[in-house]
C-alpha positions in Angstrom: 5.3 19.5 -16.1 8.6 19.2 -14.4 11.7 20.1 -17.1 14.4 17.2 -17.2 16.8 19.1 -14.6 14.2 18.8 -12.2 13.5 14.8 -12.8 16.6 14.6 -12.2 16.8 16.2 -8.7 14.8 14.0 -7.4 15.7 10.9 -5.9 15.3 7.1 -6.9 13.2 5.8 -5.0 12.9 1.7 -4.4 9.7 0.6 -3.4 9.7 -2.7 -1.3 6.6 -4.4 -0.8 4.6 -8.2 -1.2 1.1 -6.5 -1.3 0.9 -6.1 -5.0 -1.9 -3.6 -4.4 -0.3 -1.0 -2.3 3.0 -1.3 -4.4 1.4 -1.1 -8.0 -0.8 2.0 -6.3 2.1 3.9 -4.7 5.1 3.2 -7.5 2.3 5.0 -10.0 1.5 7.8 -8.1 5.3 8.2 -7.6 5.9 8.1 -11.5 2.8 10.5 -12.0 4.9 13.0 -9.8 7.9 12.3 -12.0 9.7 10.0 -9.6 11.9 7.3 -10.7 10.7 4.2 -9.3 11.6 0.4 -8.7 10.0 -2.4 -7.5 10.6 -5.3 -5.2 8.0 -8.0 -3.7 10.5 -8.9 -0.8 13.6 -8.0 0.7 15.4 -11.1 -1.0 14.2 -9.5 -4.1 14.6 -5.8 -2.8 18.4 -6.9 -2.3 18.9 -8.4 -5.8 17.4 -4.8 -7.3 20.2 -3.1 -5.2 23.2 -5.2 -6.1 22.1 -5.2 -9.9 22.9 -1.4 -9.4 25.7 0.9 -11.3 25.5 3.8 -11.7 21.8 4.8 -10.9 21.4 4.6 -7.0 18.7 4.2 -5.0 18.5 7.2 -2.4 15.4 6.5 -1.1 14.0 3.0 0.1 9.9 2.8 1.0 9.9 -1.0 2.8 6.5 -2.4 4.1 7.4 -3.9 7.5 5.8 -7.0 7.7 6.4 -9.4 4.8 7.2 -12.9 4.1 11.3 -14.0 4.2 13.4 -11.6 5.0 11.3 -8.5 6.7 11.5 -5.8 9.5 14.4 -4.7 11.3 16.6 -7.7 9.8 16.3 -6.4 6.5 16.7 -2.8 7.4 20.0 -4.2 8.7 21.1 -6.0 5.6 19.8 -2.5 3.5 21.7 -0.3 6.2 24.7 -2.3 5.1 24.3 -1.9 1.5 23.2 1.2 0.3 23.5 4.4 1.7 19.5 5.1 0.8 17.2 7.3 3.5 14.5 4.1 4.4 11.2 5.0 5.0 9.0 2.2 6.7 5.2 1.4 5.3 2.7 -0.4 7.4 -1.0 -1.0 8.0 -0.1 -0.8 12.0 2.1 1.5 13.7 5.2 -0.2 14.6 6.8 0.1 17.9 9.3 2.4 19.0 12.4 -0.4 18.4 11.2 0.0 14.8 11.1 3.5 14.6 14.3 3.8 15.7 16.1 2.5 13.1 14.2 3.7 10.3 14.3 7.2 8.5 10.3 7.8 9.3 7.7 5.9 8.8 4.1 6.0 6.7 0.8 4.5 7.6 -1.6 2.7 4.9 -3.7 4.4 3.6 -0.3 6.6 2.7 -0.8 10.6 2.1 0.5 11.1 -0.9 0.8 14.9 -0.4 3.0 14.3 2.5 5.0 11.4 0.8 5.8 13.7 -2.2 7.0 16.5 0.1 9.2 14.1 2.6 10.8 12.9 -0.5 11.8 16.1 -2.0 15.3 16.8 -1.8 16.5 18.6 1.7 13.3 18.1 3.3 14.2 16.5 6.9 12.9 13.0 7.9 10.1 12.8 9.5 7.0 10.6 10.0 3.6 10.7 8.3 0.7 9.2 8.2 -3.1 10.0 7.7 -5.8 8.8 5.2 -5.6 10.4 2.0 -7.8 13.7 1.8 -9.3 14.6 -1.3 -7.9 16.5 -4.0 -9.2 20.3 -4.7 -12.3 20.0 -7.3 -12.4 16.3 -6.4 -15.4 16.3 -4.4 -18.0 15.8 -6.9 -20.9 13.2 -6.2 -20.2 9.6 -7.2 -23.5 7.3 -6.9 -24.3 6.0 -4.1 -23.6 2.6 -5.0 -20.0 3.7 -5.4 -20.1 5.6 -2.0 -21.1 2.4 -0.1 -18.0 0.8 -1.2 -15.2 3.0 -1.6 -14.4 6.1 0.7 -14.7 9.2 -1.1 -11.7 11.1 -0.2 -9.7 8.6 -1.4 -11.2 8.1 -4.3 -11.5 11.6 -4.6 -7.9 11.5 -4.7 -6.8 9.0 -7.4 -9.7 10.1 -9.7 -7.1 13.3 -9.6 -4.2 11.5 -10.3 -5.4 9.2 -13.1 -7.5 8.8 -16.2 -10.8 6.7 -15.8 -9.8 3.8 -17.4 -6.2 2.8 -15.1 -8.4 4.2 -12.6 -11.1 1.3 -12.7 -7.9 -1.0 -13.6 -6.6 -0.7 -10.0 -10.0 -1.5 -9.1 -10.5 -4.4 -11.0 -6.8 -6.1 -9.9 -8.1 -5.1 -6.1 -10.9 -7.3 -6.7 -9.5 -10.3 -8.5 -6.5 -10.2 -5.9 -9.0 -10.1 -3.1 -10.9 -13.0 -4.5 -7.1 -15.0 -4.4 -6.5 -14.3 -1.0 -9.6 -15.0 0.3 -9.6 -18.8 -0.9 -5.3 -19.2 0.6 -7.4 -17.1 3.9 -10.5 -19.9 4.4 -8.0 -22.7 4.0 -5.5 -20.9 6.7 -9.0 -20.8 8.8 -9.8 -24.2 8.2 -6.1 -25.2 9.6 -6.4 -23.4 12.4 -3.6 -21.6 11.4 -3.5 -18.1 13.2 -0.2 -17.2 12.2 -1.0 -17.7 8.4 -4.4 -15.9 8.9 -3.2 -12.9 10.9 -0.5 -12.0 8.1 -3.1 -12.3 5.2 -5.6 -10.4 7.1 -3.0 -7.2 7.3 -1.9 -7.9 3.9 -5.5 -7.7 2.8 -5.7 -4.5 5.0 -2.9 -3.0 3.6 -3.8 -3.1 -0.1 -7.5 -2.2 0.8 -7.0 1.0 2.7 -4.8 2.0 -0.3 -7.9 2.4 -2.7 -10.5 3.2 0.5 -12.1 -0.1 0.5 -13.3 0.9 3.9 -15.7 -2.8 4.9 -12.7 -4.7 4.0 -10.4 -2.7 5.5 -12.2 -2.8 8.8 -13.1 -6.7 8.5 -9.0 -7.2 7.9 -8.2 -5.3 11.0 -10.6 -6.7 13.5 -9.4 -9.9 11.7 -5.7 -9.1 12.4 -6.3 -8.1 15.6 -8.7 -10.6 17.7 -7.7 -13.6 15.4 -10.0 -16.1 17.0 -11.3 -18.9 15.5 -14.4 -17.8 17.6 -14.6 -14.4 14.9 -12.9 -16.1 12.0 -15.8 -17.3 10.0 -18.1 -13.8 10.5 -14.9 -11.2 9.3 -14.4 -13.6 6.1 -18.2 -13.2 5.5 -17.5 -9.9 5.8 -14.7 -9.9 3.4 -16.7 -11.9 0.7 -19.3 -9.4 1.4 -16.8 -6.6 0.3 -15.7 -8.4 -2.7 -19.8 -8.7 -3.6 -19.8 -5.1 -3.6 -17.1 -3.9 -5.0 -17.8 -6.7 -7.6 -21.2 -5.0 -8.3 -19.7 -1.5 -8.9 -17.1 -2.4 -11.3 -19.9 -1.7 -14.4 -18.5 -0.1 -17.6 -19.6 3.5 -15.8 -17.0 2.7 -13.1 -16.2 5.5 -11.8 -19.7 7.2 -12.2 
């Protein structure tokens, strides 16, 4: 366990994001490494964290790219202006070099915590990372099939390291009641014809899945984000509800086996 000079070497991190998957997964694996963490769902809210601030300061920011309201390089802008905080973008899709640019580094979901930890450690230059998770050492013990079929196995290899059982099958039990959410707000986007509305749910829905290694979801979201046709809509939200279905089906008492 770290003592309480080292805690406090380390720096205060505010995590910005409107998936509330990826944030509740990443702010507790943060706090499990003994970083001090706060949240925002959006850069209106990230802004109001940051100006409700004395003497505690936020050195690092971690902002997902693409949210609703104020987002991407225009809140960057607005943070630049405010704090003096290293920012570190987080996205399902890598950004393009205009992005990059003016951000610190940048992390791709599913994010590595291993290389997270270590880019935040005081000192350590600014870089980018990105890569799924890979399993802890010892972690690669046989979980049942079933379990197998739904969720990859290095990643779940990797939070059954980090955390007891029980907030383990928690985080997979908000995944599945948040999936079932969006995917009602995504068939009525469909049914609109709305293609904007559908293509930022579908990388929302990416995001949060490839952060607990729902792997059919994750791949149905991404197709989804990326052809967007009303011609593909209705077989990638069967897809999704399929997903669901299973992970549903796994989420027994004995989750994980």
């Amino acid at each position: 366990m770290s003592s309480p000079g080292t805690i406090r070497q380390l720096p205060r991190i505010l995590l910005i994001d409107d998936d509330p998957i990826s944030r509740e997964v990443v702010a507790m694996m943060l706090e499990i490494h003994s970083f001090a963490v706060e949240t925002a769902n959006s850069g209106e809210d990230a802004l109001a964290v940051l100006d409700g601030q004395n003497l505690d300061r936020t050195e690092v920011i971690l902002m997902d790219l693409q949210m609703p309201g104020l987002s991407g390089g225009d809140l960057i802008q607005v943070l630049r202006a405010r704090s003096a905080a290293r920012i570190f973008a987080i996205s399902g899709s890598e950004p393009g070099e205009d992005m990059l640019g003016v951000v610190d580094g940048f992390l791709l979901k599913p994010v590595d915590m291993d290389g997270l930890v270590a880019l935040l450690q005081p000192g350590h230059p600014a870089e980018t990372a990105s890569g799924r998770a890979i399993a802890a050492d010892g972690a690669g013990s046989q979980d049942s099939a079933a379990i197998d079929e739904v969720i990859d196995a290095a990643v779940l290899g990797k939070l059954k390291a980090m955390m007891p059982p029980a907030a383990l099958r928690e985080i997979y039990a908000a995944v599945a009641s948040d999936l079932k959410t969006r995917l009602v707000t995504l068939q009525s986007a469909m049914t609109a014809s709305n293609v904007q509305e559908v293509k930022r749910l579908a990388h929302s829905i990416k995001g949060g899945c490839s952060m607990v290694g729902l792997t059919a979801a994750t791949e149905a979201a991404a197709r989804l984000e990326t052809s967007n046709t009303t011609v593909t809509h209705a077989k990638e939200l069967s897809q999704l509800h399929a997903a669901l279905v299973a992970l549903d089906g796994i989420l027994g008492d004995d989750f994980p086996a």
